[in-house]
Legacy VTK file of the C-alpha trace (Angstrom):
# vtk DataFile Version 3.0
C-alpha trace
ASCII
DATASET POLYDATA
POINTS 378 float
0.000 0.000 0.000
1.287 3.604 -0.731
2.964 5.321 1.694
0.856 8.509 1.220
-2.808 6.714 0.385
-4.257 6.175 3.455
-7.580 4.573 3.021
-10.014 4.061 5.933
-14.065 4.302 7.409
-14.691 6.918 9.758
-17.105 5.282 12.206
-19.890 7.400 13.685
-18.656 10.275 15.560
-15.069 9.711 14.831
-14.240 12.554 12.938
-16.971 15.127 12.415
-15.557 17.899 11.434
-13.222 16.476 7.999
-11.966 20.292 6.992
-10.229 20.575 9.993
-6.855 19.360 9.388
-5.492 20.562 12.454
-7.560 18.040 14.515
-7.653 15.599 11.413
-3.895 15.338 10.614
-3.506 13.911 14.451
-5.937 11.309 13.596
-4.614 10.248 10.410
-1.339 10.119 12.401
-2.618 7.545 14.399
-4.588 5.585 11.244
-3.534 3.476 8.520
-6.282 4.493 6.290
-8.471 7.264 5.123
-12.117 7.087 4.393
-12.662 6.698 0.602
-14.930 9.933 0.244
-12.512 12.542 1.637
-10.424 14.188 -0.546
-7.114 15.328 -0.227
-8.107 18.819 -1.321
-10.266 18.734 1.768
-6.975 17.618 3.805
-4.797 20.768 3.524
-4.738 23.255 6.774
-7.271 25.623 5.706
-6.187 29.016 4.758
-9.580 30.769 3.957
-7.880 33.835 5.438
-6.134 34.925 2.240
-8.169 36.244 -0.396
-8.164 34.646 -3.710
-9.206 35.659 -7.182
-10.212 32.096 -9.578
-9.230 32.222 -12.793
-7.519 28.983 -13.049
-8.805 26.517 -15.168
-8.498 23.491 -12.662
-7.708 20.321 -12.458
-5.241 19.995 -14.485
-4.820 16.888 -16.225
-2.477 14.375 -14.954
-0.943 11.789 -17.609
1.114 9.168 -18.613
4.208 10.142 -20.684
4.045 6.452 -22.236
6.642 7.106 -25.094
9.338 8.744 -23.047
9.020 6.297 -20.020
9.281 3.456 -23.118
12.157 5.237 -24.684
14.139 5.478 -20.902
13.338 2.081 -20.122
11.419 3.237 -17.110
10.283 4.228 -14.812
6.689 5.275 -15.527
6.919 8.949 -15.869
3.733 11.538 -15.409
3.496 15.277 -16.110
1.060 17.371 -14.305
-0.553 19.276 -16.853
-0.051 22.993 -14.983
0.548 24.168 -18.474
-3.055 24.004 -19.322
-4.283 26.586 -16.364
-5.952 28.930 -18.686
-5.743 32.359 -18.955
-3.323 33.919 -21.408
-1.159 30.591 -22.272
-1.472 29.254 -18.294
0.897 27.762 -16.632
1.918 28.134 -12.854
1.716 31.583 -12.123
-2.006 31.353 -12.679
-2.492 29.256 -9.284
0.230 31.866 -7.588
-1.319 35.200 -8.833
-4.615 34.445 -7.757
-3.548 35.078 -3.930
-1.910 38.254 -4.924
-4.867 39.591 -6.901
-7.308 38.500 -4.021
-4.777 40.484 -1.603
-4.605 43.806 -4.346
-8.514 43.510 -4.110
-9.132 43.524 -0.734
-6.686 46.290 -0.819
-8.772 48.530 -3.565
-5.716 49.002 -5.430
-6.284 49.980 -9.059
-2.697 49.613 -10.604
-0.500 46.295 -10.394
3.522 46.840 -10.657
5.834 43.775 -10.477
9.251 42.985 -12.121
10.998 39.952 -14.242
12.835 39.158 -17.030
12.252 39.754 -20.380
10.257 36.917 -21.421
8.879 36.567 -18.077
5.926 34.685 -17.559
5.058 35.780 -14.388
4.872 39.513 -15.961
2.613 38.075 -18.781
-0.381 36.073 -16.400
0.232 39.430 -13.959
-0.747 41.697 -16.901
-3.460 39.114 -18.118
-5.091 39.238 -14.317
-5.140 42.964 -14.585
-6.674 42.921 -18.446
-9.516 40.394 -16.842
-10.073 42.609 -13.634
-9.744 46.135 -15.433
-6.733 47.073 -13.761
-3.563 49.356 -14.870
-0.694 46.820 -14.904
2.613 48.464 -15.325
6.295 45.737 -15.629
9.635 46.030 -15.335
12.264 43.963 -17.393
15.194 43.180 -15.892
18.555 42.126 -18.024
18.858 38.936 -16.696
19.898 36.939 -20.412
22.626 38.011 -22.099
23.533 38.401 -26.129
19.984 37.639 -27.283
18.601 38.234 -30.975
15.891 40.943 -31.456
13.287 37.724 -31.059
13.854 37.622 -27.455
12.910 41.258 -27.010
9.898 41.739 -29.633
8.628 38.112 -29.724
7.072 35.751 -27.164
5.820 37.279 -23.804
6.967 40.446 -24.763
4.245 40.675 -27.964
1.999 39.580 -25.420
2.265 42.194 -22.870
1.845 44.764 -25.814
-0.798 43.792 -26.792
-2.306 43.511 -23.412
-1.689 47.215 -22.641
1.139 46.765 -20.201
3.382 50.037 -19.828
6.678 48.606 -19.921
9.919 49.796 -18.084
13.604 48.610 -17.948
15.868 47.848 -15.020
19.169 47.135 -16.407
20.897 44.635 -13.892
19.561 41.059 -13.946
20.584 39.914 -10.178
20.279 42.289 -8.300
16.436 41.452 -6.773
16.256 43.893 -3.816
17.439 46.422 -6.386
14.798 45.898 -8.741
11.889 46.062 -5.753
13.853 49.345 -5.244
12.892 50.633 -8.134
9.122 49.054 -8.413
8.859 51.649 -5.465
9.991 54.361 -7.592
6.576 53.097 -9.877
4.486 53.362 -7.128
5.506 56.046 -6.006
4.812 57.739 -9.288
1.202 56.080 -10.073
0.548 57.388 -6.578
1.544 61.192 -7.666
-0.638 61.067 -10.642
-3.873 59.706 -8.010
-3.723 55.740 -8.902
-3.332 52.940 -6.177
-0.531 51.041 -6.294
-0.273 47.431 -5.560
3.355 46.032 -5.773
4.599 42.723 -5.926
8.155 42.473 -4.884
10.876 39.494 -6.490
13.197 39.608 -3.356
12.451 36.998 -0.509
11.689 39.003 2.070
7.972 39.406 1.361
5.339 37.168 2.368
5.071 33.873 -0.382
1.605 34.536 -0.731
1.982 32.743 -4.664
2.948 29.752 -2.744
-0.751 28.754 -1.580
-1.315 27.829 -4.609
0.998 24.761 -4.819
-0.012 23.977 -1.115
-3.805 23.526 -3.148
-2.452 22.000 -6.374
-0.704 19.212 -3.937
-4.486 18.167 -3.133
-5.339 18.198 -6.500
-2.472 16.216 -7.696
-2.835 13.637 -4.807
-6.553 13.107 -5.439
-6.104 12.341 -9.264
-3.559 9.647 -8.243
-5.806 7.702 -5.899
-8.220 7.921 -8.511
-6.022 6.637 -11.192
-4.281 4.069 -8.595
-1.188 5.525 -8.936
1.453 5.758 -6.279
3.315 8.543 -6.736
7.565 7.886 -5.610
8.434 11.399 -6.837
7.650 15.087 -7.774
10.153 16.720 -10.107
9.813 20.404 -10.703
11.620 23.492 -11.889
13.365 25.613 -8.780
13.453 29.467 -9.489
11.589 31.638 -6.896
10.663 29.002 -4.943
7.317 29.711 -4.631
6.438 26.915 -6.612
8.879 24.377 -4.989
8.192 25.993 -1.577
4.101 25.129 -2.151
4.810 21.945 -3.513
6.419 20.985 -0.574
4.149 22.316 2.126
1.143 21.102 0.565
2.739 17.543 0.524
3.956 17.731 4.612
1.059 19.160 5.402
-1.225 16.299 4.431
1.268 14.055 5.834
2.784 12.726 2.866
6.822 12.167 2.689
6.989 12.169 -1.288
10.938 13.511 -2.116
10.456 16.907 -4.501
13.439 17.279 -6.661
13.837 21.043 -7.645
15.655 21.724 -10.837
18.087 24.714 -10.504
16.972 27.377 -13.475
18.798 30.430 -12.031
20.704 29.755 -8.873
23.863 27.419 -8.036
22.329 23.896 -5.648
24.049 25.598 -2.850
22.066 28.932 -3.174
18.867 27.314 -4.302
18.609 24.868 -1.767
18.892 27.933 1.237
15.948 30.099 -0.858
13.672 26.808 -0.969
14.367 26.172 2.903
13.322 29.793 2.977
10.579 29.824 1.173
9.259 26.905 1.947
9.504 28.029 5.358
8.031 31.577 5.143
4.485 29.456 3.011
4.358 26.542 5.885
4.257 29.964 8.286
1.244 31.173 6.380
-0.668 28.295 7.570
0.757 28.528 11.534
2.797 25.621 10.966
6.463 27.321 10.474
8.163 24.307 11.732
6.624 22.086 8.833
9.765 21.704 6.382
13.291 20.780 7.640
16.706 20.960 5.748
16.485 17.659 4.805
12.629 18.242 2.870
15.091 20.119 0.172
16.334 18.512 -2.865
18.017 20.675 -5.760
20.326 19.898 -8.300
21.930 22.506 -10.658
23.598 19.986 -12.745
20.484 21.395 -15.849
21.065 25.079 -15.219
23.965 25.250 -18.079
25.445 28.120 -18.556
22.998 30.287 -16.091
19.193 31.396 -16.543
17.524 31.633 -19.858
20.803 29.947 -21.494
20.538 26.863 -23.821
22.533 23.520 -23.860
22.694 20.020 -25.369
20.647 18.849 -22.704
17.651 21.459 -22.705
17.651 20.673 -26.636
17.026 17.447 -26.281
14.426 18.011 -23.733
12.547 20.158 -25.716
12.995 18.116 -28.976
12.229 14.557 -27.055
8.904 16.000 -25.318
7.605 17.473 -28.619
8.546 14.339 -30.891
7.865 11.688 -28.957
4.798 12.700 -26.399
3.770 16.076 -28.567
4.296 18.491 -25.269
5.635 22.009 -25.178
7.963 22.715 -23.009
9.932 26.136 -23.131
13.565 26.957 -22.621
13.937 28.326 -19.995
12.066 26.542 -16.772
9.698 23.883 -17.747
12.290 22.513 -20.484
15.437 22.714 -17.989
12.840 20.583 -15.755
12.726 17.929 -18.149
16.331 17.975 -19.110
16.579 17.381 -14.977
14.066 14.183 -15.438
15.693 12.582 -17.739
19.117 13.289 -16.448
17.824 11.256 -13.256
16.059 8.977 -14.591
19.766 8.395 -16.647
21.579 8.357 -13.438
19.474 5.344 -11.871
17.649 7.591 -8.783
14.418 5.910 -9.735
13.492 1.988 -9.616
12.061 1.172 -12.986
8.872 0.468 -11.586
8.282 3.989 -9.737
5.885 6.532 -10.600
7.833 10.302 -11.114
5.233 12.805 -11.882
6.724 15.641 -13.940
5.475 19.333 -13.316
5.127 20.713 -16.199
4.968 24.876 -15.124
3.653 26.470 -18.856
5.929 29.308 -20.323
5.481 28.593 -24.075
5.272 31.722 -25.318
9.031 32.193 -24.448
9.711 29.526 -26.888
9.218 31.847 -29.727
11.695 34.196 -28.641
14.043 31.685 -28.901
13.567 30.610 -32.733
17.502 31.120 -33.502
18.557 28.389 -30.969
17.484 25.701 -33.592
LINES 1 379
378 0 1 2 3 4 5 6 7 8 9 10 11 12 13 14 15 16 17 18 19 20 21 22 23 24 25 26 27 28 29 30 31 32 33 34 35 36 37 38 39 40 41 42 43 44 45 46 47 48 49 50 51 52 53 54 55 56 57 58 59 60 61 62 63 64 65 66 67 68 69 70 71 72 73 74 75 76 77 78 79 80 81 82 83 84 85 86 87 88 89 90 91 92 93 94 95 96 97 98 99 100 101 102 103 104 105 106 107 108 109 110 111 112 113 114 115 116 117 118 119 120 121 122 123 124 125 126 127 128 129 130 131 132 133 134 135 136 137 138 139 140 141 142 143 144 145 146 147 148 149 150 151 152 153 154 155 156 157 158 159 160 161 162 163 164 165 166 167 168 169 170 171 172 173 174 175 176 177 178 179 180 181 182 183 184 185 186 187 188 189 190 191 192 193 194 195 196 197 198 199 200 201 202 203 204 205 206 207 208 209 210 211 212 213 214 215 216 217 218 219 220 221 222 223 224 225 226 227 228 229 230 231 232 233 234 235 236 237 238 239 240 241 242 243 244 245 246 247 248 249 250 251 252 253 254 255 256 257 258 259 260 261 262 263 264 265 266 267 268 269 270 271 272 273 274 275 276 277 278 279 280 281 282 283 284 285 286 287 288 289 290 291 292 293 294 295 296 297 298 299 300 301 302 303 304 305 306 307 308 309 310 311 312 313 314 315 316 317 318 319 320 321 322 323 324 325 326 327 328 329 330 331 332 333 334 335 336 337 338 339 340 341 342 343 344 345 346 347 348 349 350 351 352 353 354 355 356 357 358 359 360 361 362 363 364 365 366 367 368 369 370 371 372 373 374 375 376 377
């Protein structure tokens, strides 16, 4: 029986209230089993207290990836479909955003300002939020990639942020994070001037993860399509940037007491770097739900061995991550986090980490529109 599928009947007064998870998680402690009609989604510690704005197209599916499990001689791998959350090409910064929006409209703020590369996709589903709600949405690009072709600047997200409105700025150092909230401030500070409302949300990690609930609820979701499918899930791999995806990932997994190893797949920082932000991170989400002590050192697994030669960089082994998924299972994935990702899977899958007869599920995180600005890397 899985490790993380507890199956069980309540008897009569047991359990009556099922939504608590503070009371529940101390019974389940003491169970083998969980009663067939509860949900894992119903098994999370419930964090009604942050204001969220749906526009996520959930659930996601989660599939097989028959042809490239065949063509690695195994193990079976999945990819959760977070590519297909709606909303301006999807992927995971549709789950995050919607805690931020919820936050800007409980604040009455009439102008979004946030910061990311140029083909960020966290800039584009900000600036698609803001088209949806009637908000000002205003970005700034930081110089994070290096000796690009004019694609990367007109093509991709950036096309898509045009024609969404957005009124565009440039910070011209690409690690420097507390910098560029520095200057989002500067924004503000003007929208304020001219009468608008400002709501800003800040790259450095010293900001509440509110984007990081998300993953905490997508853990639910993911958990409850496996018991449905009878799958037993060994392993999670996903791409590690901000964290807040990692981070939620995480906490929704040690929250509903399940000890399924995330691998995070370095797409900006060195292991040794990554693996103190996801501690971090993971940390600052598990304190959103009063349980700060949830994730330990030893929850965090990065490896930077994909990251080539730094963010938003090709290699050999992003190509033929990107050329595998879209010949042999017809999935997008883009060059810069979900394809990285992927390079990481099958780099581990190479290396042995996984019995043949495991079950990896792939996160697949969206960002296709970047691939286009990339055309002159094949």
């Amino acid at each position: 029986m899985s490790r993380w599928v507890r199956r069980a009947y309540w008897q009569g007064s047991q359990v009556r209230d099922v939504n608590r998870s503070t009371h529940l998680m101390h019974i389940l402690h003491s169970l083998d089993i969980i009663e067939n009609s509860q949900t894992y989604m119903e098994l999370a510690v419930p964090h009604d207290q942050y204001p969220r704005v749906r526009f996520a197209q959930t659930p996601t599916p989660l599939e097989l990836m028959p042809n490239i499990s065949k063509l690695l001689g195994g193990p079976n791998l999945y990819v959760k479909r977070d590519d297909l959350t709606g909303l301006a090409f999807g992927g995971n910064k549709v789950r995050q955003l919607e805690y931020y929006f919820g936050d800007m409209m409980k604040k009455g703020a009439d102008t979004v300002i946030t910061t990311g590369a140029t083909q960020s996709n966290h800039a584009r589903v900000t600036a698609a939020m803001a088209c949806k709600l009637g908000l000002k949405c205003e970005v700034q690009h930081e110089s994070r990639v290096p000796d690009r072709d004019d694609a990367y600047y007109k093509s991709g997200n950036v096309l898509l942020l045009k024609l969404m409105g957005v009124r565009l700025h440039q910070f011209p150092v690409g690690e420097d994070e507390h910098g560029a909230d520095a200057a989002l401030e500067v924004i503000a500070d003007r929208v304020r001037s001219e009468g608008g409302k400002p709501y800003v949300i800040h790259l450095a990690p010293t900001h509440p993860p509110l984007g990081a609930l998300g993953y905490v609820d997508m853990i639910g979701e993911l958990l409850d399509q496996a018991r449905e499918q009878d799958v037993q899930i060994d392993a999670i791999v996903t791409p590690s940037g901000s964290a807040s995806t990692h981070g939620g990932i995480l906490v929704g997994l040690r929250s509903r007491e399940s000890d399924i190893p995330v691998y995070g797949i370095c797409i900006r920082r060195s292991a040794d770097a990554q693996e103190e932000r996801v501690l971090d991170r993971s940390q600052a989400a598990a304190g959103l739900i009063q349980q700060r002590d949830l994730i330990v050192k030893d929850d965090v697994n990065v490896d930077d061995g994909y990251l080539g030669p730094g963010y938003g960089l090709p290699d050999e082994k992003l190509m033929e991550a990107l050329q595998l998924a879209a010949a042999q299972e017809a999935l997008i994935v883009d060059p810069v986090y979900s394809g990285k990702a992927l390079a990481g899977l099958i780099g581990l899958v190479r290396q042995g980490l996984f019995r043949k007869d495991q079950n990896v599920v792939f996160v697949h995180t969206g960002g296709t529109p970047a691939l286009f600005a990339y055309t002159g890397i094949f």
